[in-house]
mmCIF file as Biopython writes it, N, C-alpha, C and O atoms, coordinates in Angstrom:
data_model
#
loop_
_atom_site.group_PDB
_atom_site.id
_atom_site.type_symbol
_atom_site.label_atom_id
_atom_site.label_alt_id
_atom_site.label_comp_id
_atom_site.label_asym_id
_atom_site.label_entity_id
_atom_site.label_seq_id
_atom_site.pdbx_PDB_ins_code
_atom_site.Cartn_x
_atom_site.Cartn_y
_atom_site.Cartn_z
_atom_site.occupancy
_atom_site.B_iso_or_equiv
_atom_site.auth_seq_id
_atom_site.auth_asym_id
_atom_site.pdbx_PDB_model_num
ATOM 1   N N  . UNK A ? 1  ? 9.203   -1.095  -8.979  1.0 0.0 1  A 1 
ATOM 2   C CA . UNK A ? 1  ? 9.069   -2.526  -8.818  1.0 0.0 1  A 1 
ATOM 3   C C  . UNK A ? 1  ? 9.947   -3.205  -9.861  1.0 0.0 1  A 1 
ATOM 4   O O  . UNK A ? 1  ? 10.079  -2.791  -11.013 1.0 0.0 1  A 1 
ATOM 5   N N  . UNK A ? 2  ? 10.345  -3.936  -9.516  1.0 0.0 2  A 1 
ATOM 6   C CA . UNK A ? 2  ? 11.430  -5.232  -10.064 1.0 0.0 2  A 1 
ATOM 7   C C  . UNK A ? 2  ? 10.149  -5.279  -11.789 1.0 0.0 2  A 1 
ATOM 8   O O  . UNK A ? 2  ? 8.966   -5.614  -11.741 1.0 0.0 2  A 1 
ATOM 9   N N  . UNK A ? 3  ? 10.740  -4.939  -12.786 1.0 0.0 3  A 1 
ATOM 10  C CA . UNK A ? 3  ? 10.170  -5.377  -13.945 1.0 0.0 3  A 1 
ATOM 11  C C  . UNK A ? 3  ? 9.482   -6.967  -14.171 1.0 0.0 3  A 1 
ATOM 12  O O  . UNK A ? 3  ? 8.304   -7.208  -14.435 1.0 0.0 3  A 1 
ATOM 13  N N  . UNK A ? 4  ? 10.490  -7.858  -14.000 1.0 0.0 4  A 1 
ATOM 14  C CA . UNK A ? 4  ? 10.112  -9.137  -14.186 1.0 0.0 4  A 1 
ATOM 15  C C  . UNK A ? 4  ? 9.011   -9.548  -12.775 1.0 0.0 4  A 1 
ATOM 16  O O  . UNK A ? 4  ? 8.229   -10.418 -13.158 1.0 0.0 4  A 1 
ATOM 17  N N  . UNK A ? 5  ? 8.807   -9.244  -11.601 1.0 0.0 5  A 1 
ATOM 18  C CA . UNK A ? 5  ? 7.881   -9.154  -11.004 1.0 0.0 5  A 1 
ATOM 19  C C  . UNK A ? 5  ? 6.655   -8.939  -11.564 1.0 0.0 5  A 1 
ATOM 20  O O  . UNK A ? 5  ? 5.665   -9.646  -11.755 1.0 0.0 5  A 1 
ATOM 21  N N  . UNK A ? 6  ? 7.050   -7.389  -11.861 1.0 0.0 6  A 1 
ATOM 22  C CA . UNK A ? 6  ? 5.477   -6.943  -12.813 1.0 0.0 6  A 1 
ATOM 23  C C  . UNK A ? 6  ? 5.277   -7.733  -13.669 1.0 0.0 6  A 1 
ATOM 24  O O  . UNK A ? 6  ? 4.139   -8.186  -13.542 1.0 0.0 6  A 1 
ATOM 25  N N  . UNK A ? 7  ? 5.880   -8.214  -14.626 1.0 0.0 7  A 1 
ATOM 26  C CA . UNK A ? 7  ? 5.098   -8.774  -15.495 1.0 0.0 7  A 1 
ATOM 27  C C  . UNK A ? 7  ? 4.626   -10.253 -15.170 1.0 0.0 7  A 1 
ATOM 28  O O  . UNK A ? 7  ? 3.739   -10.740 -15.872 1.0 0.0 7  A 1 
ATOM 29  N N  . UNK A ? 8  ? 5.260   -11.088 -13.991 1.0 0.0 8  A 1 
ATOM 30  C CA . UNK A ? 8  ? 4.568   -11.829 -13.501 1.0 0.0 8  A 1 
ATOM 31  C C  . UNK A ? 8  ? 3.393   -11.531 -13.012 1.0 0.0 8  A 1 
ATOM 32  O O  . UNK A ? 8  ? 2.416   -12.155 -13.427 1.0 0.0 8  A 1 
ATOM 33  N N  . UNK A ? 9  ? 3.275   -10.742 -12.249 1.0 0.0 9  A 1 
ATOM 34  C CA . UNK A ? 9  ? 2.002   -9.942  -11.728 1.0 0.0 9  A 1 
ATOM 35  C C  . UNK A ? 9  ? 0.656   -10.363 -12.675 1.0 0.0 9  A 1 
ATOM 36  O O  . UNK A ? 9  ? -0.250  -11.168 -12.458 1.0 0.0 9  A 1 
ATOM 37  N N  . UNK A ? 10 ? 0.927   -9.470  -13.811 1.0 0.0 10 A 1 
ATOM 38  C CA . UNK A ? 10 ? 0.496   -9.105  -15.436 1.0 0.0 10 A 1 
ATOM 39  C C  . UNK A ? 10 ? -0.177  -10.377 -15.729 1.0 0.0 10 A 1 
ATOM 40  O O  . UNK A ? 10 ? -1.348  -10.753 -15.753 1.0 0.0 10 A 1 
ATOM 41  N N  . UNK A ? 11 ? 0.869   -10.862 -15.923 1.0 0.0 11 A 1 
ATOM 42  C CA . UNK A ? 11 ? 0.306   -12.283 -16.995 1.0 0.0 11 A 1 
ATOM 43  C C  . UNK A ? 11 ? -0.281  -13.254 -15.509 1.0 0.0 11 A 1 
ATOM 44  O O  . UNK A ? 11 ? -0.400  -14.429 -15.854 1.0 0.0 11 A 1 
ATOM 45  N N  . UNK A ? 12 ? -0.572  -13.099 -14.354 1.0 0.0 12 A 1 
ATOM 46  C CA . UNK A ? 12 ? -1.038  -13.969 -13.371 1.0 0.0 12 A 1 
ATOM 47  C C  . UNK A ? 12 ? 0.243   -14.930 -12.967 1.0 0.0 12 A 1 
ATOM 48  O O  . UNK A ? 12 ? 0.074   -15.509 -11.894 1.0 0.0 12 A 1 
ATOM 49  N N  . UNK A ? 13 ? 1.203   -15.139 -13.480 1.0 0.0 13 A 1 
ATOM 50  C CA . UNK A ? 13 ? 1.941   -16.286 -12.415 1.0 0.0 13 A 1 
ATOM 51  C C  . UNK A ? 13 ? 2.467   -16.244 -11.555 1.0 0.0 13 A 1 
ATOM 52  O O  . UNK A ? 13 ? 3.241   -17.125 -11.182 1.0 0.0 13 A 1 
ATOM 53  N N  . UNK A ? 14 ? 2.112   -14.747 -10.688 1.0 0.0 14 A 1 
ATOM 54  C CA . UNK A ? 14 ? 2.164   -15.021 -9.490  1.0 0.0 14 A 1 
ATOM 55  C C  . UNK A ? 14 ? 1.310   -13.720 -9.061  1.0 0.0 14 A 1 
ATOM 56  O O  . UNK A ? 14 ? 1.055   -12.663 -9.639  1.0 0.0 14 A 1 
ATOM 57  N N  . UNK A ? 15 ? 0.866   -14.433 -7.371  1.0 0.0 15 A 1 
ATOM 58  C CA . UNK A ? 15 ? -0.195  -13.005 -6.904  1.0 0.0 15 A 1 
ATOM 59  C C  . UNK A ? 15 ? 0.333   -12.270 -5.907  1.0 0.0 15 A 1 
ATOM 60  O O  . UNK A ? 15 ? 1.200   -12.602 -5.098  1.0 0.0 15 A 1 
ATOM 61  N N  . UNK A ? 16 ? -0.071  -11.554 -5.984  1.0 0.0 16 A 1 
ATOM 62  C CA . UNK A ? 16 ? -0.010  -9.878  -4.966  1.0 0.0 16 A 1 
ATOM 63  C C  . UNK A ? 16 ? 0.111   -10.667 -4.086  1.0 0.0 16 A 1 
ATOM 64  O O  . UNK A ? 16 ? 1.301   -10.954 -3.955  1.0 0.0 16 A 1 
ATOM 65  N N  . UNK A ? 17 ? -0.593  -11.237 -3.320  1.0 0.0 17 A 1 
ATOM 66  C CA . UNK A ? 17 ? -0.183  -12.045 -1.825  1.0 0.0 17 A 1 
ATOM 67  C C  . UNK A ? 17 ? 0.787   -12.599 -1.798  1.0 0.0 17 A 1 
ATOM 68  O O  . UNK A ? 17 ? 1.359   -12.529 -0.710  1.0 0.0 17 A 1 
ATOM 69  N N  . UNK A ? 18 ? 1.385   -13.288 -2.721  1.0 0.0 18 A 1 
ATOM 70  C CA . UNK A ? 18 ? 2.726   -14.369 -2.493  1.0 0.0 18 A 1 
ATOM 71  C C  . UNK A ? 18 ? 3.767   -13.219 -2.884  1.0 0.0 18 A 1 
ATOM 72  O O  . UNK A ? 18 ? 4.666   -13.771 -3.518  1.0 0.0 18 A 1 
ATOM 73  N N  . UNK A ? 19 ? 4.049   -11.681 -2.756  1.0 0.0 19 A 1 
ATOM 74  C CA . UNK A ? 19 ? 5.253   -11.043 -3.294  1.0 0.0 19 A 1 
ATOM 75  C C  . UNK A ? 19 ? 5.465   -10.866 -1.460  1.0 0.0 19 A 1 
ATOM 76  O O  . UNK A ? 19 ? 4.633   -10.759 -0.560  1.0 0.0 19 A 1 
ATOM 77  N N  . UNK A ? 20 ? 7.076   -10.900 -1.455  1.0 0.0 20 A 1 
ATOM 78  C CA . UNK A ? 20 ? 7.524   -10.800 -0.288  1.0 0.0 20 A 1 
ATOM 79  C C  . UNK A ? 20 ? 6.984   -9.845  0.402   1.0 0.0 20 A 1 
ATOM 80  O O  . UNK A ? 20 ? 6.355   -9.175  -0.418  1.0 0.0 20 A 1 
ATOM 81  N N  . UNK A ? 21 ? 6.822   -9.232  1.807   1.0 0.0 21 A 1 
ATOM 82  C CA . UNK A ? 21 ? 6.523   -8.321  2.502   1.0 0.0 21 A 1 
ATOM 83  C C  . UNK A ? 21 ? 7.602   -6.703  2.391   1.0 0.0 21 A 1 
ATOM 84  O O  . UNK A ? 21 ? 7.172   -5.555  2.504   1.0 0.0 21 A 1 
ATOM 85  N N  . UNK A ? 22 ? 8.789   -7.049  2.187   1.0 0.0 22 A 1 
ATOM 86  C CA . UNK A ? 22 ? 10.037  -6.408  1.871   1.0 0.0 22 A 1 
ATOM 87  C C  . UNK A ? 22 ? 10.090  -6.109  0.669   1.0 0.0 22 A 1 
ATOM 88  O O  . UNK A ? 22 ? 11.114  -5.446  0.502   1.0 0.0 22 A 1 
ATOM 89  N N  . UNK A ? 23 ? 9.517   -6.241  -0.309  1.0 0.0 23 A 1 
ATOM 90  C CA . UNK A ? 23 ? 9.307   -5.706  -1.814  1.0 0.0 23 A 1 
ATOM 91  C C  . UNK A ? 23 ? 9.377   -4.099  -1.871  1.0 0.0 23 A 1 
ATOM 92  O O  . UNK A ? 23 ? 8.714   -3.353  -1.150  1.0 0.0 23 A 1 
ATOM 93  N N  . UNK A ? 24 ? 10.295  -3.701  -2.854  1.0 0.0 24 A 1 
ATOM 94  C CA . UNK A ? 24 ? 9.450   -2.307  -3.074  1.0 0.0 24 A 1 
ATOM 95  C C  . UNK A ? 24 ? 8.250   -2.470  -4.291  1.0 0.0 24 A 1 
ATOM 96  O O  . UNK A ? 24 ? 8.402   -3.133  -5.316  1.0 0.0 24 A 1 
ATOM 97  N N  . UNK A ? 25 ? 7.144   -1.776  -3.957  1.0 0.0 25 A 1 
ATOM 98  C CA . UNK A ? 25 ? 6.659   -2.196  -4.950  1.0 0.0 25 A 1 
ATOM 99  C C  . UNK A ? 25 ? 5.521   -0.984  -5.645  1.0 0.0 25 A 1 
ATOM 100 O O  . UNK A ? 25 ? 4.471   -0.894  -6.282  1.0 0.0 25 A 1 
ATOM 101 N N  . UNK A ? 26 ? 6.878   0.036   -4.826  1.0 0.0 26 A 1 
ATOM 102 C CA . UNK A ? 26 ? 6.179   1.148   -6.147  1.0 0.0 26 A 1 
ATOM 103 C C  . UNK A ? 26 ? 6.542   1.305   -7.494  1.0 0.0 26 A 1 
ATOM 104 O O  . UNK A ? 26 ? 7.680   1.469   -7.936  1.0 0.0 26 A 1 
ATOM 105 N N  . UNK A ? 27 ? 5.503   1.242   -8.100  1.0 0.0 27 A 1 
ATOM 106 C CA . UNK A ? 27 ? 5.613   1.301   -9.697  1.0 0.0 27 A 1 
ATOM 107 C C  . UNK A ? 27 ? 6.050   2.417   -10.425 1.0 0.0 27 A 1 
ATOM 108 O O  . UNK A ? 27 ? 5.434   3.482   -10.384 1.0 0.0 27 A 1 
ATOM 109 N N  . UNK A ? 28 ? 7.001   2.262   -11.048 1.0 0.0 28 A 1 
ATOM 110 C CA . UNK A ? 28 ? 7.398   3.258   -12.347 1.0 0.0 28 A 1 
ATOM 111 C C  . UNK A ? 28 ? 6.442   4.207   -13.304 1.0 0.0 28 A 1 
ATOM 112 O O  . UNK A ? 28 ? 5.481   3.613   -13.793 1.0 0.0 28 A 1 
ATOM 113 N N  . UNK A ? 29 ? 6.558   5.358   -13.576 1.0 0.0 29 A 1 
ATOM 114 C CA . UNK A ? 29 ? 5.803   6.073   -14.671 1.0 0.0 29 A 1 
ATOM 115 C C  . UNK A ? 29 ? 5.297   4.890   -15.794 1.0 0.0 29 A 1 
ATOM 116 O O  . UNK A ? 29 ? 4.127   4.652   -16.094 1.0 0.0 29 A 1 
ATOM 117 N N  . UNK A ? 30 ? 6.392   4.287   -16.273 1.0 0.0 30 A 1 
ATOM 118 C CA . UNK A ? 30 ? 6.121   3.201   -17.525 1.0 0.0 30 A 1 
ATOM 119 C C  . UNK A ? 30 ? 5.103   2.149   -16.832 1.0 0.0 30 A 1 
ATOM 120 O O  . UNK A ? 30 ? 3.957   2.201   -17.278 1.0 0.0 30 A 1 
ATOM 121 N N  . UNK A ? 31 ? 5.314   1.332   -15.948 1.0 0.0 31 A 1 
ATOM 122 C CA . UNK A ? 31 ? 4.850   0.131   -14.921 1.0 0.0 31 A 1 
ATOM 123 C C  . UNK A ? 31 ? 3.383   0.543   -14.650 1.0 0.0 31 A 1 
ATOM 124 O O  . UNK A ? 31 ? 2.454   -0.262  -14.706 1.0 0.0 31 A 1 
ATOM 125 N N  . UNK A ? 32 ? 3.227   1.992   -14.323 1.0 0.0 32 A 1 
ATOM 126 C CA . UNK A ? 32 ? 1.979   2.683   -13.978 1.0 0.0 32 A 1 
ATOM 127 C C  . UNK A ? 32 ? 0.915   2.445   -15.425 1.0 0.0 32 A 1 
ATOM 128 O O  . UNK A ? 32 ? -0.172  1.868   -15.463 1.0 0.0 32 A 1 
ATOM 129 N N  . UNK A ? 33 ? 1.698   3.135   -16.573 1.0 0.0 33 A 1 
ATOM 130 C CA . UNK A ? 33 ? 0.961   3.201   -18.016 1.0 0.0 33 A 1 
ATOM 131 C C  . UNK A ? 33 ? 0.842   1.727   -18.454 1.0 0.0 33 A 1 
ATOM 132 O O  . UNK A ? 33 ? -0.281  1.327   -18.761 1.0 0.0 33 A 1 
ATOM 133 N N  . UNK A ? 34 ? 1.673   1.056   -18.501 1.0 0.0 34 A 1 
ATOM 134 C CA . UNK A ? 34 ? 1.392   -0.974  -18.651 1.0 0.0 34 A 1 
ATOM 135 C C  . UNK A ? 34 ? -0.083  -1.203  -17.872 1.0 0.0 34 A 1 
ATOM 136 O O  . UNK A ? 34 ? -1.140  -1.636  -18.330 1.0 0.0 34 A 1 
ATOM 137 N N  . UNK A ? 35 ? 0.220   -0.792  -16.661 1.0 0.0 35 A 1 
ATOM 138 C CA . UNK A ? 35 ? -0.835  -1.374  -15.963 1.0 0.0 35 A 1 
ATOM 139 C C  . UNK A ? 35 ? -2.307  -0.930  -16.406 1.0 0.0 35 A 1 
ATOM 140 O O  . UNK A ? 35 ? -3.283  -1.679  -16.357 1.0 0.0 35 A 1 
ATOM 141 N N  . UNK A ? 36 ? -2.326  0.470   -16.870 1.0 0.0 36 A 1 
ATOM 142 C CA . UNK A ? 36 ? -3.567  0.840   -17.306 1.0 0.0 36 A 1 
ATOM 143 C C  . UNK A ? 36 ? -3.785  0.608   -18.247 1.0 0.0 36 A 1 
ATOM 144 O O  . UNK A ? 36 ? -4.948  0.873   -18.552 1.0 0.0 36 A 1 
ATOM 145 N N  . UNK A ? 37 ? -2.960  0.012   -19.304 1.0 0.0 37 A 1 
ATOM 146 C CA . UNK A ? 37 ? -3.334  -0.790  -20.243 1.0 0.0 37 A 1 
ATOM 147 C C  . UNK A ? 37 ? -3.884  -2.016  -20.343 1.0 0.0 37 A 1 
ATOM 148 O O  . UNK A ? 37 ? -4.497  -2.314  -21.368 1.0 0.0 37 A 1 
ATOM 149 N N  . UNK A ? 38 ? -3.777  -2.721  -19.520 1.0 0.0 38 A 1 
ATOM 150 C CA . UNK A ? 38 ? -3.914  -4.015  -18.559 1.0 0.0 38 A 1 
ATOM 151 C C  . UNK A ? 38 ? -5.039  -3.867  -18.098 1.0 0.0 38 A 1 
ATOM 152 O O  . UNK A ? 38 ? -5.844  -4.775  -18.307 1.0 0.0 38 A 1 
ATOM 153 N N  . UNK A ? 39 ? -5.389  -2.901  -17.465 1.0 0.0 39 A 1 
ATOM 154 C CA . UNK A ? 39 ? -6.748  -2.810  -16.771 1.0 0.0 39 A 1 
ATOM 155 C C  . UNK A ? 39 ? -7.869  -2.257  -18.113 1.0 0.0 39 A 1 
ATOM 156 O O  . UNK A ? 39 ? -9.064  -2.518  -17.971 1.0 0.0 39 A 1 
ATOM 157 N N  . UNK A ? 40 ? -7.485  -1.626  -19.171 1.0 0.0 40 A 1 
ATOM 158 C CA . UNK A ? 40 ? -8.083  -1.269  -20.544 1.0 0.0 40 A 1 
ATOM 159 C C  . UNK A ? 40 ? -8.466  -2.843  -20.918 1.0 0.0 40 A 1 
ATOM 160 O O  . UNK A ? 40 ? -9.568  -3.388  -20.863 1.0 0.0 40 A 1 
ATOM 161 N N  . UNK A ? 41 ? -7.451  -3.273  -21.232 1.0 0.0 41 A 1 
ATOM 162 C CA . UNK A ? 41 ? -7.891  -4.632  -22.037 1.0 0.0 41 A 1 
ATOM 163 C C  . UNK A ? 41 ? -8.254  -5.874  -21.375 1.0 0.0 41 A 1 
ATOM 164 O O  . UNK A ? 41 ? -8.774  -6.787  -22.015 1.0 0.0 41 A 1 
ATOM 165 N N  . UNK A ? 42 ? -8.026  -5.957  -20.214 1.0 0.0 42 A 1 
ATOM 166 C CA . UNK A ? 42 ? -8.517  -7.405  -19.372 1.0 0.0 42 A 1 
ATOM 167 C C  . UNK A ? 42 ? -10.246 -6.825  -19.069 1.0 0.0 42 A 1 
ATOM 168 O O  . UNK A ? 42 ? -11.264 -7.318  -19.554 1.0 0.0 42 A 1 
ATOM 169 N N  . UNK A ? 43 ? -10.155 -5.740  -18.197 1.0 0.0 43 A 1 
ATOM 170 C CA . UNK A ? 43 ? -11.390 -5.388  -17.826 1.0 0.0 43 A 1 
ATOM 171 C C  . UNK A ? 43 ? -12.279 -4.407  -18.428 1.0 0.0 43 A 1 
ATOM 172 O O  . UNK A ? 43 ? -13.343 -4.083  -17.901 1.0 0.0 43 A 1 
ATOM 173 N N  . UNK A ? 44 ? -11.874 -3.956  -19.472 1.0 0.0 44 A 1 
ATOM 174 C CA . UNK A ? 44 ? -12.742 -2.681  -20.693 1.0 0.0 44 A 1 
ATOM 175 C C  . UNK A ? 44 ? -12.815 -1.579  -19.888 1.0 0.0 44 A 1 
ATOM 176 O O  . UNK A ? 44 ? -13.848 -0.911  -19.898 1.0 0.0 44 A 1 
ATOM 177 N N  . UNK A ? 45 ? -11.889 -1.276  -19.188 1.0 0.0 45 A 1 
ATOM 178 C CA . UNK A ? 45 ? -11.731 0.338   -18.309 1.0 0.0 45 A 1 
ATOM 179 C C  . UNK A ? 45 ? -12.027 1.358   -19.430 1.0 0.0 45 A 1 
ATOM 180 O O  . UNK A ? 45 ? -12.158 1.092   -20.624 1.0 0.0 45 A 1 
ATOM 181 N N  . UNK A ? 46 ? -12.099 2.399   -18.928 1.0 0.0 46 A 1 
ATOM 182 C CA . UNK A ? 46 ? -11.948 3.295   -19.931 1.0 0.0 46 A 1 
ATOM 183 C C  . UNK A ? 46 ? -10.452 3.727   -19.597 1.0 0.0 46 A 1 
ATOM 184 O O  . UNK A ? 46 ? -10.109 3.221   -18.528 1.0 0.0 46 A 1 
ATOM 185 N N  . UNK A ? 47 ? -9.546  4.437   -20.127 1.0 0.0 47 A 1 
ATOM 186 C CA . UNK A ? 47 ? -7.819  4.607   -19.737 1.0 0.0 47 A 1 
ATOM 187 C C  . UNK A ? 47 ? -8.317  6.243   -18.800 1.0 0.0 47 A 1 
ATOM 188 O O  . UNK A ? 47 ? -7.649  6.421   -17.781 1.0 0.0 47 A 1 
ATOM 189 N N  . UNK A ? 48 ? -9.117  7.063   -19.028 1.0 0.0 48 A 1 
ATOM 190 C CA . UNK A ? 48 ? -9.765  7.421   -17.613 1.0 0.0 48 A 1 
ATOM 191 C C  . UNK A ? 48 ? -9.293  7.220   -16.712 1.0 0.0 48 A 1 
ATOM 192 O O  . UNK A ? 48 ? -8.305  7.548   -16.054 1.0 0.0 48 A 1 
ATOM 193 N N  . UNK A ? 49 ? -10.661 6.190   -16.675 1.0 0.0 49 A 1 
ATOM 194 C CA . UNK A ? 49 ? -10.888 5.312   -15.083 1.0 0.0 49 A 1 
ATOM 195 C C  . UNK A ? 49 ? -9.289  4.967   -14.719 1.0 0.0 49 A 1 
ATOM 196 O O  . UNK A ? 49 ? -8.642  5.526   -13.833 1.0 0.0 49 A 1 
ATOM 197 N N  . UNK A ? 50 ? -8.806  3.906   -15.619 1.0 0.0 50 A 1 
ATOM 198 C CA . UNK A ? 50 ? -7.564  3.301   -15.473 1.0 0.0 50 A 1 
ATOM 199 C C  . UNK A ? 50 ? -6.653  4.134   -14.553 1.0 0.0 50 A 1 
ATOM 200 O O  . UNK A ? 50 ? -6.113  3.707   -13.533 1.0 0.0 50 A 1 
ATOM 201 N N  . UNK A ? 51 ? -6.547  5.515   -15.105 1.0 0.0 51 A 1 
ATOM 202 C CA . UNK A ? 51 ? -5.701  6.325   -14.641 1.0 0.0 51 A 1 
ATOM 203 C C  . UNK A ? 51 ? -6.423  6.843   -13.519 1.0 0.0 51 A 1 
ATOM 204 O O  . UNK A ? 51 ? -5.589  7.364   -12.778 1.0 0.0 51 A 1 
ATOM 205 N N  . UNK A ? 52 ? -7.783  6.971   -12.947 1.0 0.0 52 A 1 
ATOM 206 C CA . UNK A ? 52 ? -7.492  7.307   -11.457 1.0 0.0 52 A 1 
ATOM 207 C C  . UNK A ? 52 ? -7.618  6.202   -10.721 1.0 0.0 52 A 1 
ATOM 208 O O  . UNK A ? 52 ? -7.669  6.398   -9.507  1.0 0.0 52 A 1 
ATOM 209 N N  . UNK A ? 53 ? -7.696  4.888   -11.163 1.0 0.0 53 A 1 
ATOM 210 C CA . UNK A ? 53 ? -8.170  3.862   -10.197 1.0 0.0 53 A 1 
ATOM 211 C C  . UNK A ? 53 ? -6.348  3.631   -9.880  1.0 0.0 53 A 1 
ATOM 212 O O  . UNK A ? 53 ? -6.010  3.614   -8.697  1.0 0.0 53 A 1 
ATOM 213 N N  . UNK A ? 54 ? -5.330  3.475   -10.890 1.0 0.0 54 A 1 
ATOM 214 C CA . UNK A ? 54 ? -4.284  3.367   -10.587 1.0 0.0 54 A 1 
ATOM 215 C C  . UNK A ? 54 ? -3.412  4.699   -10.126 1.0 0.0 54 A 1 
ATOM 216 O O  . UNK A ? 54 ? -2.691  4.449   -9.160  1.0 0.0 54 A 1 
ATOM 217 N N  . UNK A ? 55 ? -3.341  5.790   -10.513 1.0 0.0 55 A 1 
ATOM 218 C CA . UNK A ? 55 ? -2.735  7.581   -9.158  1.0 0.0 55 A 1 
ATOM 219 C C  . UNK A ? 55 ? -3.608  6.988   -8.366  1.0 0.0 55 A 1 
ATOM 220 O O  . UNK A ? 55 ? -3.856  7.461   -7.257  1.0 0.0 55 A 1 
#
């Protein structure tokens, strides 16, 4: 996925619904580990969970 996407994503200014239909929007090894960090600290995942809710 387009980096600057993701991190729109991330920080909320823009949502999953409004990304084009034509996107690629599989995530990177790195993009993958951000995100479970993201899901650690917004929602108190355990990095666990993080990691099978995001594989």
């Amino acid at each position: 996925m387009n980096q600057v996407l993701f991190e729109q994503l991330l920080e909320g200014n823009i949502e999953y619904e409004d990304v084009p239909e034509d996107t690629d929007i599989e995530l990177t090894n790195e993009q993958r580990h951000e995100m479970r960090l993201w899901l650690v600290e917004v929602y108190g995942f355990s990095y666990g969970a993080a990691k099978s809710y995001i594989d």
